[in-house]
Every structure is written in C-alpha cells, then in structure tokens.
C-alpha positions in Angstrom: -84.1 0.2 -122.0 -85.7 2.3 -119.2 -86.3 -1.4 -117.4 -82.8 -1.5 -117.7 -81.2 1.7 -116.6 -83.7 2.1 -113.4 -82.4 -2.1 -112.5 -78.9 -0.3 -112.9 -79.7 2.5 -110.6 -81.2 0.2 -108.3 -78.3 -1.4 -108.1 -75.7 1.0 -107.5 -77.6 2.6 -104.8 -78.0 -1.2 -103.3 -73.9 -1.1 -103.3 -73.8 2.1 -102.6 -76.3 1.3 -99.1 -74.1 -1.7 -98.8 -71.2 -0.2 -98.6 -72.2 3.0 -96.9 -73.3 0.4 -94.4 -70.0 -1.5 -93.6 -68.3 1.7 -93.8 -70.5 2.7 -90.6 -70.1 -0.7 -89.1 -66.1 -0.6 -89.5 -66.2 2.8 -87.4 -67.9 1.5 -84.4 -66.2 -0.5 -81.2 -66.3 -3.7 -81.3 -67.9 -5.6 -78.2 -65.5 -8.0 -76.4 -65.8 -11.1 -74.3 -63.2 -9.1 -71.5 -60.9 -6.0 -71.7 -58.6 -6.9 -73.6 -58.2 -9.9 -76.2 -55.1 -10.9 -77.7 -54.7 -13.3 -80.8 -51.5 -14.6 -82.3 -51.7 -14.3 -86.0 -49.3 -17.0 -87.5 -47.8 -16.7 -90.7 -49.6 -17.8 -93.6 -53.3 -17.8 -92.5 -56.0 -16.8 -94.6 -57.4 -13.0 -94.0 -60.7 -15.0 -93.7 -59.1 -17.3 -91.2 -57.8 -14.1 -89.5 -61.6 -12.9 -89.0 -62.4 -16.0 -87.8 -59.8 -16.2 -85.3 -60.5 -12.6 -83.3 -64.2 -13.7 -83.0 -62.8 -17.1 -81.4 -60.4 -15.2 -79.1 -63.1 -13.1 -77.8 -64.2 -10.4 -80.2 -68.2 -10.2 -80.3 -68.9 -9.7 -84.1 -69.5 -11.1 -87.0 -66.4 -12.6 -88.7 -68.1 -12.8 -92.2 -68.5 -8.9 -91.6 -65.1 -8.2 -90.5 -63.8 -10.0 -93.4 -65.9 -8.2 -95.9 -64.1 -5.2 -94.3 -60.3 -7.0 -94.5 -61.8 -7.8 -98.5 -63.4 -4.2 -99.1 -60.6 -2.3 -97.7 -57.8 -3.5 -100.5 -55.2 -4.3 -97.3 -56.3 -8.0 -96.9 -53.3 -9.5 -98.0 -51.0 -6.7 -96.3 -52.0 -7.9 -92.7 -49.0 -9.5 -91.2 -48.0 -12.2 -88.6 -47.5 -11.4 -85.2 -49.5 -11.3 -81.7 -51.5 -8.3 -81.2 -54.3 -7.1 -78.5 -57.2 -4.9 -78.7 -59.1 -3.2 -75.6 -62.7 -1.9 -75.3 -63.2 0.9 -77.7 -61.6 -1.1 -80.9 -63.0 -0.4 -84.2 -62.6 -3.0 -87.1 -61.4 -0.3 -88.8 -58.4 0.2 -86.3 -58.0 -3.1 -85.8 -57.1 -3.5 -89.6 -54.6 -1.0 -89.4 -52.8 -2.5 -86.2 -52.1 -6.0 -88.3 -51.3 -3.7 -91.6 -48.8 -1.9 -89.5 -47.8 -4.5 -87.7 -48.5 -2.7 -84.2 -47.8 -6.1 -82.2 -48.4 -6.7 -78.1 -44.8 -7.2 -77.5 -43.1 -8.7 -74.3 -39.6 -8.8 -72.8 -37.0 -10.9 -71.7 -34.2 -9.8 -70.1 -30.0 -11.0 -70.0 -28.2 -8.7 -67.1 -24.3 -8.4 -67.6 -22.6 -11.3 -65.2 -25.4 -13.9 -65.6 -24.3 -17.6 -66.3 -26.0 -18.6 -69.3 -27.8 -21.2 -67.0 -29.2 -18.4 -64.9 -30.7 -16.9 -68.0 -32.3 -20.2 -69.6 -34.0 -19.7 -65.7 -35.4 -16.8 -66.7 -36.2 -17.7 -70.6 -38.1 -20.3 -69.0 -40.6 -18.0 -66.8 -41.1 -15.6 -69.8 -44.2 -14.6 -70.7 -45.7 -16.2 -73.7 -42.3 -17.6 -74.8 -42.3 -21.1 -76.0 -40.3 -23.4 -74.3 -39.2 -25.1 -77.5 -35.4 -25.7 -75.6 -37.2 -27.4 -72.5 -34.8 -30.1 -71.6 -32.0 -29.4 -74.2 -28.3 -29.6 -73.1 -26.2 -26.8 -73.5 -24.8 -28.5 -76.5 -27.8 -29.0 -77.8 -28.5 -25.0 -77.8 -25.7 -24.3 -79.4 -25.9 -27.5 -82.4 -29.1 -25.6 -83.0 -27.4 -22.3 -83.3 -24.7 -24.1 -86.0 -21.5 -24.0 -83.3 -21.5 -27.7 -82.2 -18.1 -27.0 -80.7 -18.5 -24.2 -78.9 -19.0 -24.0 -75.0 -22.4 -21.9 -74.5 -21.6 -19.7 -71.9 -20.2 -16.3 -72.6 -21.8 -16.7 -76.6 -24.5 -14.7 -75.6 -25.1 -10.4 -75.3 -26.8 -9.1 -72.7 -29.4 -6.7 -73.4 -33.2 -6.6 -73.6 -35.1 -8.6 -76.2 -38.4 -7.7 -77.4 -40.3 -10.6 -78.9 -44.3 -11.7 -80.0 -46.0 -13.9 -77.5 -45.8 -16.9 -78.9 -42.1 -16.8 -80.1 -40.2 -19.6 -79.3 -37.0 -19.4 -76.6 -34.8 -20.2 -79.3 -35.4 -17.6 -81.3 -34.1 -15.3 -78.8 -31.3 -17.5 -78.1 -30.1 -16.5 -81.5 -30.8 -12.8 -81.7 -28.8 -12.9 -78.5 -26.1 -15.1 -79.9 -26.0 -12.8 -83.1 -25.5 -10.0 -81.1 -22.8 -11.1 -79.0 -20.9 -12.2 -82.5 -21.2 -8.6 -83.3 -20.4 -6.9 -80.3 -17.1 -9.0 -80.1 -16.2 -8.4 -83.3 -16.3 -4.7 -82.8 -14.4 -5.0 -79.8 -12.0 -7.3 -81.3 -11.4 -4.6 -83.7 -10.7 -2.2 -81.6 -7.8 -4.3 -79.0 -4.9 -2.1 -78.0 -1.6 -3.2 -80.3 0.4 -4.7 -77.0 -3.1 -6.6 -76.0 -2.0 -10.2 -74.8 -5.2 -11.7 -76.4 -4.4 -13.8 -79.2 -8.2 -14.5 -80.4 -11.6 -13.0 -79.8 -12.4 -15.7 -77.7 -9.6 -14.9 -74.8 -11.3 -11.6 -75.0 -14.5 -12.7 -74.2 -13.2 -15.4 -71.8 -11.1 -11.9 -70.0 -14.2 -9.7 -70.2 -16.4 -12.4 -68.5 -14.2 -12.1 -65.9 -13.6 -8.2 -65.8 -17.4 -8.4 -65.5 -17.6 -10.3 -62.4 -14.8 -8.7 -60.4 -15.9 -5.2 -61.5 -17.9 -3.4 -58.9 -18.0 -0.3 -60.2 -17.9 0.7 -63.9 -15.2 3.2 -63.6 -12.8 0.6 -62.6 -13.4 -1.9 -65.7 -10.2 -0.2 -67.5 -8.0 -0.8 -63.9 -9.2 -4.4 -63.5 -8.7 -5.5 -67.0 -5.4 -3.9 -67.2 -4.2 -5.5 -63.7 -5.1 -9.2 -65.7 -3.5 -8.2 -69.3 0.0 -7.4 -67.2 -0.4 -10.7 -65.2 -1.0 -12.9 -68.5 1.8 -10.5 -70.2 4.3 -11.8 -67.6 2.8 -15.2 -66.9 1.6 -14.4 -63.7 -1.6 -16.9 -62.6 -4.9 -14.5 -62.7 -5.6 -15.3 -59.1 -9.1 -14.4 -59.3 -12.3 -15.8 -56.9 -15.0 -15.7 -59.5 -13.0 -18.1 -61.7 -12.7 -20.6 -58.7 -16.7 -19.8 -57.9 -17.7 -20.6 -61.0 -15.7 -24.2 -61.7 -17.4 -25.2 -58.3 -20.6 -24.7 -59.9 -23.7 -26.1 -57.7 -21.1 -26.8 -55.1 -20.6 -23.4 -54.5 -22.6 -22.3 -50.8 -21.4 -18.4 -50.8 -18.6 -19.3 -49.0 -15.5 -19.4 -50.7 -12.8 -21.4 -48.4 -9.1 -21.9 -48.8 -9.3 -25.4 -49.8 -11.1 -24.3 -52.5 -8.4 -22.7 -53.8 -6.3 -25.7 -53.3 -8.2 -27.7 -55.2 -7.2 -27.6 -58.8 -9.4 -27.6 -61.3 -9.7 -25.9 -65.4 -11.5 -22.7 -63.7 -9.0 -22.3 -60.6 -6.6 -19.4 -61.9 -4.7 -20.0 -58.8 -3.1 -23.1 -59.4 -3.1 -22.6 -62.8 -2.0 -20.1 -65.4 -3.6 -18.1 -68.6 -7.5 -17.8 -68.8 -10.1 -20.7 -67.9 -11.4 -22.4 -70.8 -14.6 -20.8 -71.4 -16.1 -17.2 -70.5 -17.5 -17.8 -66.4 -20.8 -15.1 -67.5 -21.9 -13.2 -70.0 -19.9 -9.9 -70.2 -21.7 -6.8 -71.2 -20.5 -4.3 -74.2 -18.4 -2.1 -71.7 -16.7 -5.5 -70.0 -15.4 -6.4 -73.9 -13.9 -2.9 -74.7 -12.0 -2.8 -71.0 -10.9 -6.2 -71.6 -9.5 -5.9 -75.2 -8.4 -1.5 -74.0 -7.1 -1.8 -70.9 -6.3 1.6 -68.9 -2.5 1.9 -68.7 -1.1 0.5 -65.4 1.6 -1.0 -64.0 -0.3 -2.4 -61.0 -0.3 -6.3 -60.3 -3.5 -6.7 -58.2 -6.3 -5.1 -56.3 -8.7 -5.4 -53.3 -12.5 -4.5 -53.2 -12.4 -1.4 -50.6 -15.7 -2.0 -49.0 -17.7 0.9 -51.5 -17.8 -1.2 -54.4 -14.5 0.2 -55.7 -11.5 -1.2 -55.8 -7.8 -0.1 -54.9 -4.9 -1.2 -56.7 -1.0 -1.7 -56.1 1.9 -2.1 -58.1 3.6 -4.3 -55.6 2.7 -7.4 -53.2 3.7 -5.3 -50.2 1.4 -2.6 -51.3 -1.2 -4.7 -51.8 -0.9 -6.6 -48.4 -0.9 -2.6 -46.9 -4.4 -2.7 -48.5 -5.7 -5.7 -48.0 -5.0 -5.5 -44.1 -6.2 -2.1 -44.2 -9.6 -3.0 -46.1 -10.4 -6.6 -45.6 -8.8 -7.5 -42.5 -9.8 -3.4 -41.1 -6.0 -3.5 -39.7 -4.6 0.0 -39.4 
C-alpha cells in the first residue's frame, strides 16, 4: 500500500515537473530562421499539422513541443484558418492566442471611385499574396462566377478598401466587392427623388458612373447629375466626353478629337440619346446618391472652369459666354 501511494506521489510530481516545464517553455521567445515568419493556416488542418507547419516556415522549435502546448492548453481545436506572422520575441504561448483570436497578417487591395473595372483587375493582379485564381478569365467569365451571366462587369463593383489573408484568391474580393456595390445601389435606389427619370437601378448606376467621371470636385456631384436628369427628362442627348472616351477604349491617346465625336458608336451620347449601355467606371457611394438626388436646377450644361469646378448655365448662350470665357480664355 505504501509501494503504492509513494508510485502515486511519484507520479504526480513527474506531471506536475512536466507540466511546470512546458508551462516555462510556452513563456519563452521562440527563435526564428529571420524576423518575421508568416504561415498560412488553411482550413481544416490538424492542430498537429499546424505545429508542424510554423517549424517548416521558419520557427526554430520543436513542433512535438508546441503541439503538446496547442493539446495542454484546451484551445487546440479553437485555432482558426487564416495567414498570420510572428516577429522575434514570440512566445508559443502568444502565438496560440493570435490563431485562437484570429489576429491574422492582413493586406490590402484597393478600388478608387472612376476606375474601369479593367484598371482594377490591373491592380488585383499586383496584389500582394492574392491569388490569381481569375488569371486569363473574360469579363464574362468573372461575372458567370459571381452567378450574373448577363450582366456587363463594369460598374458591378464598390469601390472601397478590401482587407483580405494572404493567400486569398482575387475572386474572393471580386465578390465582397460585387456584394457591396448590390448594396450600396440598393440604398441609393431607395432613396431616388419622386420626379427622378431613372426607371431601374441600373440607369442609376450607369448615370453615377458618369457623374463620377465628369465630377471634379465633390461639391458639384448634385449640379452635374441634375444637369443629366433634366437632359434625359427632355430628351436631350447627354453630350458628355467620358462616355465617348470610354467606347474608344484602347484607342483612346488623351486626345479627344472632333471626329471622335462624329463617329457613332453605343458609348457616344452625342449622336445618340438616353444613357450608354453599361456604367463607363465604377462610381463611388456619393456618385449613386447625386445621381439618383439631384440638386434642383434648371441648368442644361456646364464647363470645367480651370479649378476643378465647374460652372453651369441654364441656356446655350450662357454656356457659350462660359465656355469662351474658360476654355477658349476669350473675354
């Protein structure tokens, strides 16, 4: 009996050491192959697997040790998926409670107001630790993926700033964006003034695309966008340069001639009346509420004045007073 109870006490100060021991070892920096080490943790792996894979990526321990910590600590099966790094000074300890919490290494992408979708699959492209899962996709393509077969790409998308795990896939952004455009629309849609013109949320976002390109300054989105609703109200063609710009496409030099606007085409709102097909950028969430509230006005047209603002006219001799006195610098 006495055999017994001292194998017993043996014992639990044996666990006791053991423990105490990996207590200490979990409180003390780990040593890494460089300053900082990052690991993608993919969904599904095994906390042992997890171990395995920070020793693989560069942390200088023992992964049968750190998962005996993961194991000991009760939060094994609470670390979650995502890509994380670590710097000199990490504990196992700490480094537990960054994949618990979810603490990931996050990077950014992001989609500026008046960028053609093209422009930003450019830049999804050059993003950090994004996969290029979209590499050589049409446009079509993109948007079969997103479940709208039908629906033109550009314009579908908000611009903002989207955060995202290295190791995330292009398409995955593609969507939050997309999601987020579906939203901001259908606020603004909600919100369109009772006399609006707009007869779907899709004229609105095709009007704010362009509200976003001919606005200079923010203060004037409300002008602009009421100078189109009172041309589409009365049938006038929208007359408007980025429209023309953008149906030219790659043939487009940054100089936009007169037989340009002679030339007819879907985007060319000279020789042709109501809004272009599609959107001609991606309008931002101030571009959709001018487009769908515009400021009250009974002016027909505008000219950039040379600041970035604009000056508007209620009449065509007005407006030639102002274009002569700002474009042309006639007195």
């Amino acid at each position: 009996m006495r055999l017994l109870a001292t194998l017993i006490v043996l014992a639990a100060i044996t666990v006791a050491g053991a423990v105490g021991g990996l207590w200490w070892w979990a409180h003390q920096p780990i040593p890494l192959s460089a300053p900082t080490v990052e690991w993608s943790v993919e969904q599904g792996v095994t906390p042992r697997g997890v171990a395995q894979g920070w020793v693989n990526a560069g942390a200088q321990t023992s992964p049968w040790l750190l998962y005996q910590w993961f194991r000991w600590s009760g939060q094994a099966r609470q670390i979650r998926a995502g890509s994380y790094e670590i710097s000199q000074g990490i504990t196992p300890d700490r480094l537990l409670a960054m994949m618990v919490q979810g603490d990931e290494s996050l990077s950014t992408v992001k989609l500026i107001e008046g960028w053609t979708f093209k422009r930003w699959r450019q830049e999804l492209a050059q993003a950090d630790g994004l996969q290029p899962m979209t590499r050589g996709w049409t446009d079509a393509q993109v948007m079969a993926a997103l479940g709208e077969p039908a629906v033109p790409a550009e314009g579908q998308f908000f611009p903002d700033t989207y955060a995202y795990s290295k190791g995330s896939t292009d398409i995955a952004v593609i969507r939050r964006a997309h999601r987020a455009m579906q939203k901001q629309l259908a606020e603004a849609w909600a919100q369109r003034a009772a006399a609006s013109p707009l007869k779907t949320p899709q004229d609105a976002l095709v009007l704010a695309s362009i509200v976003e390109k001919e606005t200079g300054h923010g203060e004037d989105r409300g002008m602009v966008s009421g100078v189109f609703n009172n041309r589409l109200r009365i049938g006038m063609p929208l007359q408007t340069d980025p429209t023309v710009i953008y149906g030219l496409g790659d043939a487009f030099d940054g100089n936009l001639r007169k037989v340009h606007l002679q030339t007819d085409s879907p985007f060319n709102t000279y020789l042709r009346g109501g809004l272009p097909p599609t959107p001609i950028a991606m309008p931002g969430r101030a571009a959709l509420l001018a487009a769908v509230r515009p400021d009250a006005t009974r002016a027909l047209y505008f000219v950039a004045s040379g600041d970035g603002r604009s000056v508007f006219s209620e009449t065509l001799a007005e407006h030639n007073r102002a274009v002569n006195r700002y474009q042309r610098k006639r007195p």
